[in-house]
SEMARLO-450621 format. One record per atom (N, C-alpha, C, CB): residue in three letters; atom name; x, y, z; residue number from 1. Coordinates in Angstrom, 3 decimals. Glycine has a CB too. Example, Ala and Ser with C-alpha at 12.3 -4.5 7.8 and 13.67 -1.06 7.14 Angstrom:
- ala | N | 13.190 | -5.690 | 7.800 | 1
- ala | CA | 12.300 | -4.500 | 7.800 | 1
- ala | C | 13.200 | -3.300 | 7.800 | 1
- ala | CB | 11.308 | -4.473 | 9.046 | 1
- ser | N | 12.850 | -2.250 | 7.080 | 2
- ser | CA | 13.670 | -1.060 | 7.140 | 2
- ser | C | 12.900 | 0.030 | 7.870 | 2
- ser | CB | 14.084 | -0.598 | 5.725 | 2
This chain:
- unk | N | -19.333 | 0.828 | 6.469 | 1
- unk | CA | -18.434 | 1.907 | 6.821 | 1
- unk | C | -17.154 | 1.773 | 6.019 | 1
- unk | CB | -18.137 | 1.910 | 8.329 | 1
- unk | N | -16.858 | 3.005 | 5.761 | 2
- unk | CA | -15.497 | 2.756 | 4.450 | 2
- unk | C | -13.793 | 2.770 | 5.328 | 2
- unk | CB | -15.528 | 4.605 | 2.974 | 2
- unk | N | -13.180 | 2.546 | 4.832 | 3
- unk | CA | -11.565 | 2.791 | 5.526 | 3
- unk | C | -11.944 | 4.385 | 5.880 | 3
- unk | CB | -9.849 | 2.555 | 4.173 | 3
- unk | N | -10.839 | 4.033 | 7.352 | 4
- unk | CA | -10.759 | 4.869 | 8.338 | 4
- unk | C | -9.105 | 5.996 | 7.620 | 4
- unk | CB | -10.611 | 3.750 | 10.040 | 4
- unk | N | -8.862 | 4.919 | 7.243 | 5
- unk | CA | -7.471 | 5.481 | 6.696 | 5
- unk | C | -7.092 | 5.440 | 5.051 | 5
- unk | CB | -6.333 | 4.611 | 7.432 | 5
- unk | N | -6.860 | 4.288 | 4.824 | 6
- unk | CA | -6.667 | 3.774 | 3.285 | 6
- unk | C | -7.533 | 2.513 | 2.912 | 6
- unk | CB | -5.071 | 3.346 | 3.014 | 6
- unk | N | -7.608 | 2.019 | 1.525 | 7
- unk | CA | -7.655 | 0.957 | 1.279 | 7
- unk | C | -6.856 | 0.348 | 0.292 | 7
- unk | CB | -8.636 | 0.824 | 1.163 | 7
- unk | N | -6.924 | -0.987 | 0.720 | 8
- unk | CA | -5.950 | -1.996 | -0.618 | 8
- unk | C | -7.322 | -2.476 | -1.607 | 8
- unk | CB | -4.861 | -3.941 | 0.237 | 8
- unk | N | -7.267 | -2.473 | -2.930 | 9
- unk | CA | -7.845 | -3.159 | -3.621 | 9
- unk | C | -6.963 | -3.849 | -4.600 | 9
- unk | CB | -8.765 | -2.492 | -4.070 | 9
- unk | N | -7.155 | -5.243 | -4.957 | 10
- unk | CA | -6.724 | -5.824 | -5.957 | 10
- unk | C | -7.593 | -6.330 | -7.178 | 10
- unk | CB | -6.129 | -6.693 | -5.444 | 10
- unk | N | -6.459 | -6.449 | -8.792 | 11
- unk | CA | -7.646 | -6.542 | -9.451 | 11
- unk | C | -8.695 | -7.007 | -9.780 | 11
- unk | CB | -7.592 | -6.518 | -9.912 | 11
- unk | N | -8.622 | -8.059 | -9.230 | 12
- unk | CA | -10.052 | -9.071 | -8.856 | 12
- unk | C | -11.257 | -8.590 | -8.010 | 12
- unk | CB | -9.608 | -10.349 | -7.988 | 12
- unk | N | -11.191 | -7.428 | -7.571 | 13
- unk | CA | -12.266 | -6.874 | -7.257 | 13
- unk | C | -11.961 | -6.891 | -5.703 | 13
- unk | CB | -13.547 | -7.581 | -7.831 | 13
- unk | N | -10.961 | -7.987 | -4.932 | 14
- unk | CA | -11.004 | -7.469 | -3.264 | 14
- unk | C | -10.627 | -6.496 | -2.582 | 14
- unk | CB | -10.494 | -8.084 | -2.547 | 14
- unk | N | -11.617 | -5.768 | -1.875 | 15
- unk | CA | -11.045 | -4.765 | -0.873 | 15
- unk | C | -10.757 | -5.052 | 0.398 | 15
- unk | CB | -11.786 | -3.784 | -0.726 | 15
- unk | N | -10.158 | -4.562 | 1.056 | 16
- unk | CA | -9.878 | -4.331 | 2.513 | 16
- unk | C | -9.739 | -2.871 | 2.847 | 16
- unk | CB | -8.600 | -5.052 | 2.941 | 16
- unk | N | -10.585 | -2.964 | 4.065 | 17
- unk | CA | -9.651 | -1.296 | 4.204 | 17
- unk | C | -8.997 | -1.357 | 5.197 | 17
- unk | CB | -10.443 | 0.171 | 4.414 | 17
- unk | N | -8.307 | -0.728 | 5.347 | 18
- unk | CA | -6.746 | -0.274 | 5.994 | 18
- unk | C | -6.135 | -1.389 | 6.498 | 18
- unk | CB | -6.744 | 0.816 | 7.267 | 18
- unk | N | -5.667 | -2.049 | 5.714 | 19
- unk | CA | -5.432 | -3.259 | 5.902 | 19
- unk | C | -4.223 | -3.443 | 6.688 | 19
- unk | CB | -5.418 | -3.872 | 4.757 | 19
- unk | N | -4.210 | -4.671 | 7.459 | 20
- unk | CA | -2.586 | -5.108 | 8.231 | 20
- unk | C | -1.929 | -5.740 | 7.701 | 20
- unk | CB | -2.437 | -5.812 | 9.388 | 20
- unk | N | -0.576 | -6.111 | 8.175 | 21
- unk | CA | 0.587 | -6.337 | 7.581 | 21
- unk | C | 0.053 | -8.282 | 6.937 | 21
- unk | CB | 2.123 | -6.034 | 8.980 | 21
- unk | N | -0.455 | -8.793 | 7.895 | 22
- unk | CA | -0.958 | -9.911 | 7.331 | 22
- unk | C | -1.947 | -10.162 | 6.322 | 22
- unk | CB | -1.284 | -10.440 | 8.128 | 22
- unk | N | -3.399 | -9.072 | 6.386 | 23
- unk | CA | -4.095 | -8.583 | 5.392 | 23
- unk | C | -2.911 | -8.594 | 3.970 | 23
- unk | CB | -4.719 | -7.036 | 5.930 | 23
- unk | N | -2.604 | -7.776 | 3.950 | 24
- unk | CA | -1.258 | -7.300 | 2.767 | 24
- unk | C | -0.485 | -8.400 | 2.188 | 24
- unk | CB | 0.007 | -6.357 | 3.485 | 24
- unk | N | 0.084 | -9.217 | 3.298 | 25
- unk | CA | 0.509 | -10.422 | 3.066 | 25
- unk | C | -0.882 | -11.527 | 2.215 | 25
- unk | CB | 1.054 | -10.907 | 4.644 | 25
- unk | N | -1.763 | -11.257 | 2.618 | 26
- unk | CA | -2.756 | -12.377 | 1.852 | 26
- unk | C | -2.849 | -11.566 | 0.455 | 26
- unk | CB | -4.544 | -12.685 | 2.701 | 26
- unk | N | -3.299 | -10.500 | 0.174 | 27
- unk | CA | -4.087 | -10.163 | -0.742 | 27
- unk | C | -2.599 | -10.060 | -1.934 | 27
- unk | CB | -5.160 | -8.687 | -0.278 | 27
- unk | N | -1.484 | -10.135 | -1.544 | 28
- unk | CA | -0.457 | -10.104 | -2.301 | 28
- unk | C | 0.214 | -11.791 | -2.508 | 28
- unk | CB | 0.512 | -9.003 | -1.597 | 28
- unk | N | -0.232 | -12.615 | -1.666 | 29
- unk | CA | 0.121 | -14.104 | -1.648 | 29
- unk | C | -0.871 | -14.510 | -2.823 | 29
- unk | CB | -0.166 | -14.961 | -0.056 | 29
- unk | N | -2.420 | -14.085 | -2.738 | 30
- unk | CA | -3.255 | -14.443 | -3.897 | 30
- unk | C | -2.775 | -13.622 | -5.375 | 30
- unk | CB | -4.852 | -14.047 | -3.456 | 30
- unk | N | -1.834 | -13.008 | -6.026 | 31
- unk | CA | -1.732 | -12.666 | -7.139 | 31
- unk | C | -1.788 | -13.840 | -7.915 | 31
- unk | CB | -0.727 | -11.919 | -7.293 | 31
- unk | N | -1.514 | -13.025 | -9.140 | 32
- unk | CA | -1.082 | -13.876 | -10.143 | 32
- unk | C | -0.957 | -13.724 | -11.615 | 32
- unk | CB | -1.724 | -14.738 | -10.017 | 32
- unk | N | -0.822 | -14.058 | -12.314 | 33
- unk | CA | -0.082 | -13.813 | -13.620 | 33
- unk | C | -1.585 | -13.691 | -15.228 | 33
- unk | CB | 1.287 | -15.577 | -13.759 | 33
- unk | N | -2.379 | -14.080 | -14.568 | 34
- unk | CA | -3.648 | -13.892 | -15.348 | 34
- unk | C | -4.536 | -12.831 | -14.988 | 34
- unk | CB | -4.410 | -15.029 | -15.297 | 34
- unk | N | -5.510 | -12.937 | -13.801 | 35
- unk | CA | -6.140 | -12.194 | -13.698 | 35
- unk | C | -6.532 | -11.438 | -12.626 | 35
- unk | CB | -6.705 | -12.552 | -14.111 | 35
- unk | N | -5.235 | -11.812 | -11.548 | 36
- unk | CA | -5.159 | -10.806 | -10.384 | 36
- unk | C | -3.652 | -10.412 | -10.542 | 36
- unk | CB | -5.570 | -11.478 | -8.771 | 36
- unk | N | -3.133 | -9.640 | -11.230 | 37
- unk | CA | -1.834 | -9.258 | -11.432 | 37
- unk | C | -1.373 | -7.973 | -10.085 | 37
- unk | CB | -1.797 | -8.662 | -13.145 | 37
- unk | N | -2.174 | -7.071 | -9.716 | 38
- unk | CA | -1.674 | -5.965 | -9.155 | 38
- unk | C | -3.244 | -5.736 | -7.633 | 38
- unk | CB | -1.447 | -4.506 | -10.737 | 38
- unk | N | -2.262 | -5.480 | -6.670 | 39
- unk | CA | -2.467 | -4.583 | -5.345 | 39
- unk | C | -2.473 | -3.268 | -5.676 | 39
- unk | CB | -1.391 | -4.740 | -4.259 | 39
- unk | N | -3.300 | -2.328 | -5.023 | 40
- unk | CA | -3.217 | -0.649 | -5.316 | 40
- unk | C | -3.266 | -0.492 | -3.765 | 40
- unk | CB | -4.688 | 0.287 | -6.377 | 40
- unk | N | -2.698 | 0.544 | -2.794 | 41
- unk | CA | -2.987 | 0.794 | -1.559 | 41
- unk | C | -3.257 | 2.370 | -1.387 | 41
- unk | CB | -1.895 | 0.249 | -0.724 | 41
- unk | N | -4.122 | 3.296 | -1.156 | 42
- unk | CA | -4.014 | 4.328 | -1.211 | 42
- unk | C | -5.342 | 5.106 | -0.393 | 42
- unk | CB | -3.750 | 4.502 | -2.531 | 42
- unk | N | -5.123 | 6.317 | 0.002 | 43
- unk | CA | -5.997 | 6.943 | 0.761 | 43
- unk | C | -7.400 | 6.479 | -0.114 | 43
- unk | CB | -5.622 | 8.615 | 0.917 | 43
- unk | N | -9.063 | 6.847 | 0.649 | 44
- unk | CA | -10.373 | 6.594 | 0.054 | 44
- unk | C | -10.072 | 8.656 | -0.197 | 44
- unk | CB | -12.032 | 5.632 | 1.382 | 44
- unk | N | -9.918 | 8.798 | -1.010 | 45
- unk | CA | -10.395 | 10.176 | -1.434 | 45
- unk | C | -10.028 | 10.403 | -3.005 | 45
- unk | CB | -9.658 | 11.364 | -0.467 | 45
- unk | N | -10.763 | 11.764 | -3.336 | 46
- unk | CA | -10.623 | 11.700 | -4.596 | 46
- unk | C | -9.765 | 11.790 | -5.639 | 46
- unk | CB | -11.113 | 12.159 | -4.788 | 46
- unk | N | -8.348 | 13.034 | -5.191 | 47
- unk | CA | -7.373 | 13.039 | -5.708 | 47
- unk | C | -6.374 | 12.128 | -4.830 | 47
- unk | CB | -7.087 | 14.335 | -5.957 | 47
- unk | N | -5.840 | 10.971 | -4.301 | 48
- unk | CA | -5.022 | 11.071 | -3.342 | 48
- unk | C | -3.173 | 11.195 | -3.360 | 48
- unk | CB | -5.488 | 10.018 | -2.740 | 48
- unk | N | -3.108 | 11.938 | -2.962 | 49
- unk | CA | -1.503 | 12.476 | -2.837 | 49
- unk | C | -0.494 | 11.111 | -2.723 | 49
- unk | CB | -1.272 | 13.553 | -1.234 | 49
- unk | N | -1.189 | 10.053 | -2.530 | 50
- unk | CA | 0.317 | 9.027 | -2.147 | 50
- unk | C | -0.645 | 7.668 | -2.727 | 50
- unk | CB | 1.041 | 8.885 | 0.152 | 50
- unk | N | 0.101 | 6.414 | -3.149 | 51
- unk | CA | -0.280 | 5.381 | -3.525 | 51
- unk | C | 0.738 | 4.414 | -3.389 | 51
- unk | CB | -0.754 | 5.510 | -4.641 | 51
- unk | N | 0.571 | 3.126 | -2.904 | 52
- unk | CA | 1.391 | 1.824 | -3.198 | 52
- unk | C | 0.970 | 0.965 | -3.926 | 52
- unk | CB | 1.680 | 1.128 | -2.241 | 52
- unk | N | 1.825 | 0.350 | -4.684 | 53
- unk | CA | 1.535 | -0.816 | -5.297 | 53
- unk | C | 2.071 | -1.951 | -5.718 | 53
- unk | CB | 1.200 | -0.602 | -5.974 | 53
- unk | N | 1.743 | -2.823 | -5.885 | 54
- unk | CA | 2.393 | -4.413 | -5.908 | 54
- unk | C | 1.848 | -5.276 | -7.063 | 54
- unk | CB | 1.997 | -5.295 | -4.465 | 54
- unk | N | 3.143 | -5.799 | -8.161 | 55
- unk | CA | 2.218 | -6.185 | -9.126 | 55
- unk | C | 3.224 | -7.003 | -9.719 | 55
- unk | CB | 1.475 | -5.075 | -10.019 | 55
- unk | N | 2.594 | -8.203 | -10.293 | 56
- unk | CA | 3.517 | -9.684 | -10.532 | 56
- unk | C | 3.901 | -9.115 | -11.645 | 56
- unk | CB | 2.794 | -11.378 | -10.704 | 56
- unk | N | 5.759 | -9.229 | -11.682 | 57
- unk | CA | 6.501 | -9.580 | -13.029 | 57
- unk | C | 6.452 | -10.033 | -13.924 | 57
- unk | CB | 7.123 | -9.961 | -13.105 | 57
- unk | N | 6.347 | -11.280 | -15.045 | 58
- unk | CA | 6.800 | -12.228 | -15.651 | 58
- unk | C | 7.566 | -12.818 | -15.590 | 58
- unk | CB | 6.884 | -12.162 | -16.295 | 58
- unk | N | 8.711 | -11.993 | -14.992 | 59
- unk | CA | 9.612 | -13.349 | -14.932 | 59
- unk | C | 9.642 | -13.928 | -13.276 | 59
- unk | CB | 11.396 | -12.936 | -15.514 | 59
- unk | N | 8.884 | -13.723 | -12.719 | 60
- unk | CA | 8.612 | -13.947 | -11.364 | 60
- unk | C | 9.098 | -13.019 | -10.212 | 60
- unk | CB | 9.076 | -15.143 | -11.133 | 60
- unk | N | 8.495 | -12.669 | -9.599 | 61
- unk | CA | 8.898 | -11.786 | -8.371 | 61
- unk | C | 7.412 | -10.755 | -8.373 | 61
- unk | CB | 10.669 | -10.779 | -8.681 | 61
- unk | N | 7.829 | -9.372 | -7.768 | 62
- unk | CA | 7.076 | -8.393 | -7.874 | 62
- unk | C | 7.828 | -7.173 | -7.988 | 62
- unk | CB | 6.231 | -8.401 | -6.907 | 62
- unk | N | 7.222 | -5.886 | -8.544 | 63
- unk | CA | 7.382 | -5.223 | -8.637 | 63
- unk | C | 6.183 | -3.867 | -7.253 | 63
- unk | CB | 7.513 | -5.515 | -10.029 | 63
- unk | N | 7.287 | -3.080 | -6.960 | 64
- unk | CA | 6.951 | -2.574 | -5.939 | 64
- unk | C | 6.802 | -0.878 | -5.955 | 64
- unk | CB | 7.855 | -3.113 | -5.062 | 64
- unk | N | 5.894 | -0.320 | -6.310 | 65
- unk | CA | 5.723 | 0.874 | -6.695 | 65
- unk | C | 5.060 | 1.664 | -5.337 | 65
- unk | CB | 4.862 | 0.843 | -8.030 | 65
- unk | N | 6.077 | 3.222 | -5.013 | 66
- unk | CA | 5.766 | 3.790 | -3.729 | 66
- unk | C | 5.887 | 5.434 | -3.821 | 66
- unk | CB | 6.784 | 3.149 | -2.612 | 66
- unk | N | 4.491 | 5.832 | -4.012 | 67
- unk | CA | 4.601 | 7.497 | -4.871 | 67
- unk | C | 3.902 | 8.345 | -3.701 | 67
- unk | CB | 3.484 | 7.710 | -6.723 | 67
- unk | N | 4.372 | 9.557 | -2.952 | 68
- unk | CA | 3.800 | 10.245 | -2.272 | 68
- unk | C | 3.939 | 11.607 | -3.313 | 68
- unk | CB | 4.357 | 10.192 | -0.813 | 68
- unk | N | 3.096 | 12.468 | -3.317 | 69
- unk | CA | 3.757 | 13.783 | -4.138 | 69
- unk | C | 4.035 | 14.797 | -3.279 | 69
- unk | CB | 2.839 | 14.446 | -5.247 | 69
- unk | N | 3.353 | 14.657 | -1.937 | 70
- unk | CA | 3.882 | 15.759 | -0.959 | 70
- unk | C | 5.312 | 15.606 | -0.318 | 70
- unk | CB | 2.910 | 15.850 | 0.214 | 70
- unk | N | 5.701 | 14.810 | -0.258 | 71
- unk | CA | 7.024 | 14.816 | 0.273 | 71
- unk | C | 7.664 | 14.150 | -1.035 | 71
- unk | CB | 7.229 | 13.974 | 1.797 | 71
- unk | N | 7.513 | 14.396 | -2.269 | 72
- unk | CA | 8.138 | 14.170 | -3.530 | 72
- unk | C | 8.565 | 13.434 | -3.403 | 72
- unk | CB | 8.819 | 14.801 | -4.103 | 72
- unk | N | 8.236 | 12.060 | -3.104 | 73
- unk | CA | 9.044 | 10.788 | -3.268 | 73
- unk | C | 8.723 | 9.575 | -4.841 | 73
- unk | CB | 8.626 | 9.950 | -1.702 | 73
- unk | N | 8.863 | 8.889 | -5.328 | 74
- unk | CA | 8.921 | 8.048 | -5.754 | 74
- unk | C | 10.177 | 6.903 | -5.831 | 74
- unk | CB | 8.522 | 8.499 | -6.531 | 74
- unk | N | 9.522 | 5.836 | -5.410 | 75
- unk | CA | 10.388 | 4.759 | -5.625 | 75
- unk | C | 9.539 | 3.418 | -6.166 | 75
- unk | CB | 11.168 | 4.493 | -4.245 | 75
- unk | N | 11.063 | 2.830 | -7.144 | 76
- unk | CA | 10.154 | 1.577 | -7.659 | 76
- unk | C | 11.311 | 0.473 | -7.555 | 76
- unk | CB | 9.419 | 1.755 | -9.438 | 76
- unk | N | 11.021 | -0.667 | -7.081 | 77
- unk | CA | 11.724 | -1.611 | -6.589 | 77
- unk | C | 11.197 | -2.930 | -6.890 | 77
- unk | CB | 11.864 | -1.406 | -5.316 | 77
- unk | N | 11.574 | -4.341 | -6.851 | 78
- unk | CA | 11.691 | -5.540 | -6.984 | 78
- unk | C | 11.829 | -5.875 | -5.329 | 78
- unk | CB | 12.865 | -5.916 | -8.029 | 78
- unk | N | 10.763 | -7.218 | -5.867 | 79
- unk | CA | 11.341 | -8.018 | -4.552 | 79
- unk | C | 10.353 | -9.488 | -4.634 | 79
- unk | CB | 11.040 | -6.949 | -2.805 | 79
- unk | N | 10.940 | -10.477 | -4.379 | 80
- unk | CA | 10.316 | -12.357 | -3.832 | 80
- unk | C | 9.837 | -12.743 | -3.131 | 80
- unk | CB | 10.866 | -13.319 | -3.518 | 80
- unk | N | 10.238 | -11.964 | -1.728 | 81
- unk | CA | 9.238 | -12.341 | -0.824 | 81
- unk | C | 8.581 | -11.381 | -0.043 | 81
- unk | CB | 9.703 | -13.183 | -0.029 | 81
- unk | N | 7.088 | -12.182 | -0.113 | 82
- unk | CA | 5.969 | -11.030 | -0.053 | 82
- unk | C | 5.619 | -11.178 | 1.498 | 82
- unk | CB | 4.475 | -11.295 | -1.189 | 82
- unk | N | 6.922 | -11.657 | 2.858 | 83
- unk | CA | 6.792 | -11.393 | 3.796 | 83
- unk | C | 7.283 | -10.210 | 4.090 | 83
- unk | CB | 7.053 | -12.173 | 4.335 | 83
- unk | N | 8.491 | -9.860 | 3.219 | 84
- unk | CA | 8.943 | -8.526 | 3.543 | 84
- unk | C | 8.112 | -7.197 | 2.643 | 84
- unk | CB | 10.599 | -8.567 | 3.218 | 84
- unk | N | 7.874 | -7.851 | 1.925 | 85
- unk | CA | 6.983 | -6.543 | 1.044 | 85
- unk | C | 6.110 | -6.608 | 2.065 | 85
- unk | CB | 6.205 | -6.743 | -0.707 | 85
- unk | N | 4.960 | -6.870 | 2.899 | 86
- unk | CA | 4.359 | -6.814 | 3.494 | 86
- unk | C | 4.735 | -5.858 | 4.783 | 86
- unk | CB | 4.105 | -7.882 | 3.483 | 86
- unk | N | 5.636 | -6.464 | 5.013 | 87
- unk | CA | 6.336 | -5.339 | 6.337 | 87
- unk | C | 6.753 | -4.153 | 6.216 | 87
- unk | CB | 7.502 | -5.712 | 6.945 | 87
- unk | N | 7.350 | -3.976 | 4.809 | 88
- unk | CA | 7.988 | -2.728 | 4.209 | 88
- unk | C | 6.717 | -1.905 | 4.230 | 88
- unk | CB | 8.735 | -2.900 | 2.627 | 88
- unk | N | 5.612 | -2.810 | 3.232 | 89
- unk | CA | 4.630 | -1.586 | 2.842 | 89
- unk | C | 3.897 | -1.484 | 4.656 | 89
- unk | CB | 3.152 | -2.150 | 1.175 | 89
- unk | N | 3.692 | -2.229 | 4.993 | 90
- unk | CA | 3.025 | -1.480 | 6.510 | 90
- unk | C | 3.978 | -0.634 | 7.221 | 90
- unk | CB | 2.568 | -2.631 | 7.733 | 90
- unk | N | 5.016 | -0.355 | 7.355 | 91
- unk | CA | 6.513 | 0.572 | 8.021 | 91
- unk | C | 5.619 | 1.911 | 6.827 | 91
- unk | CB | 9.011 | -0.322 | 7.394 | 91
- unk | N | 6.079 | 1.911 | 5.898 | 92
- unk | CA | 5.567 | 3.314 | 4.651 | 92
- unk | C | 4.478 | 3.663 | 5.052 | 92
- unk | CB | 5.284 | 3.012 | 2.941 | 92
- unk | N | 3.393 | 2.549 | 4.874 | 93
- unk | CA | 2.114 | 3.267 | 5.435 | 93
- unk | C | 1.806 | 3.920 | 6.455 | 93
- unk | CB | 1.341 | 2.662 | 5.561 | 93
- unk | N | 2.209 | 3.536 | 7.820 | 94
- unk | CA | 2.630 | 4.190 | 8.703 | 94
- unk | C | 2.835 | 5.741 | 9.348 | 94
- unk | CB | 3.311 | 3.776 | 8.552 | 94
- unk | N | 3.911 | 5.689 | 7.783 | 95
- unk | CA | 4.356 | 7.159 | 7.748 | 95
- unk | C | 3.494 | 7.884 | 6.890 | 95
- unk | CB | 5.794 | 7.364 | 7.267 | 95
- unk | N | 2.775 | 7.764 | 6.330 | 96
- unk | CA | 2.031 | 8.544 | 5.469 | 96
- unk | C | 0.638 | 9.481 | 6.110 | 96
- unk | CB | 1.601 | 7.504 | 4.407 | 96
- unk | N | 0.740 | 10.781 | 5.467 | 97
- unk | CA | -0.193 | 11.859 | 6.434 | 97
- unk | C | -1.618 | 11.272 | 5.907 | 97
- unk | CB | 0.047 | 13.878 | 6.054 | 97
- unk | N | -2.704 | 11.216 | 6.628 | 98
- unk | CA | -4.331 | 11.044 | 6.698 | 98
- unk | C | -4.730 | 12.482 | 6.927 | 98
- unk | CB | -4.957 | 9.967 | 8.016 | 98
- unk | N | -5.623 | 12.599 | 6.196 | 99
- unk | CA | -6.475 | 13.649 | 6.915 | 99
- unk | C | -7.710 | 14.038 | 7.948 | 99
- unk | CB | -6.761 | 14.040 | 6.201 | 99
- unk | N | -7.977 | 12.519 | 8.267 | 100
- unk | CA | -8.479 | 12.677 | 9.766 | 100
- unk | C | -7.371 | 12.036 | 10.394 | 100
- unk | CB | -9.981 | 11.961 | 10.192 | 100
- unk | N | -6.153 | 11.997 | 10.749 | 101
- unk | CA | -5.645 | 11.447 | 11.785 | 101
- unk | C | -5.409 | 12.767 | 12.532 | 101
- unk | CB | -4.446 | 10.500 | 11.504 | 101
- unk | N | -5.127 | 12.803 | 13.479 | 102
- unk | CA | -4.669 | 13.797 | 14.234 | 102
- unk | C | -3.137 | 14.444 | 14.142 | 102
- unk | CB | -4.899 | 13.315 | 15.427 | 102
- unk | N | -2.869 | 15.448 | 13.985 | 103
- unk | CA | -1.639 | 15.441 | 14.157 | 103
- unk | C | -0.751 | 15.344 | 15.249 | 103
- unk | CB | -1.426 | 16.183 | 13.730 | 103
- unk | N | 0.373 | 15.166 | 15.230 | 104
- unk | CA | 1.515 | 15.458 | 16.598 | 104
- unk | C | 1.451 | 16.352 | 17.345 | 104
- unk | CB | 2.784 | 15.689 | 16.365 | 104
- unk | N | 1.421 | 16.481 | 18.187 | 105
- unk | CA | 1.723 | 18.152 | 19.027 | 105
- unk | C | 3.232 | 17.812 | 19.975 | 105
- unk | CB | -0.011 | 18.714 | 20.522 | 105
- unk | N | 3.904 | 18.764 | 19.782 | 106
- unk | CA | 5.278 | 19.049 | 20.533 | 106
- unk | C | 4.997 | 19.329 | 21.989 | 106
- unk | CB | 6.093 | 20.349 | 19.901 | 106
- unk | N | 6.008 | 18.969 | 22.709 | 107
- unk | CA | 5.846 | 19.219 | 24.007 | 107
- unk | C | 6.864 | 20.485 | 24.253 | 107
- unk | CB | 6.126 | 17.883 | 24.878 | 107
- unk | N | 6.249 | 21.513 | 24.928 | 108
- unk | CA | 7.183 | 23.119 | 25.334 | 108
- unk | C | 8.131 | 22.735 | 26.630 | 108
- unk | CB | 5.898 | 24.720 | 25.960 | 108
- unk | N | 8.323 | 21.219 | 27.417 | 109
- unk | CA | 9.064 | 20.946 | 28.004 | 109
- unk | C | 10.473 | 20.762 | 27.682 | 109
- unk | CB | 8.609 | 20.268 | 28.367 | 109
């Protein structure tokens, strides 16, 4: 059965789908500078409207890439520790629309 929501793949070939904040935390603790350089996080569909990503520097750290096109965002950021990248990217993910999730409904109270 495929992600319900998104999946993370990194370049070494691991997937997870819809991964948790600790998931995220591992698959970004295993980088590295040869041949797992970058995390991708993004809906399972064909065009998808939003993507994250996480991918080792050279000069050490990461680089933190966060593109929705429906709510026109892009941001690209730095950061060392991949406890908070972890938390950050699960808070973003969060917010991001699915198309089987359900939506909100307002209350007329």
């Amino acid at each position: 059965m495929g992600a319900q929501h998104y999946g993370a793949d990194s370049e070494n070939g691991d997937r997870i789908d819809d991964p948790s904040e600790d998931a995220l935390f591992m698959m970004i603790s295993d980088l590295n500078d040869s041949d797992n350089t970058f995390v991708v996080v993004q809906p399972d569909e064909d065009d998808p409207v939003w993507f994250a990503s996480v991918a080792v520097l050279d000069e050490g750290g990461f680089e933190i890439v966060r593109r929705d096109t429906v709510r026109n965002e892009h941001e690209v950021t730095t950061a060392t520790s991949i406890n908070d990248i972890a938390r950050d990217l699960t808070i973003w993910l969060a917010a991001r629309d699915f198309p089987r999730r359900p939506t909100k409904q307002g209350s007329d109270f």
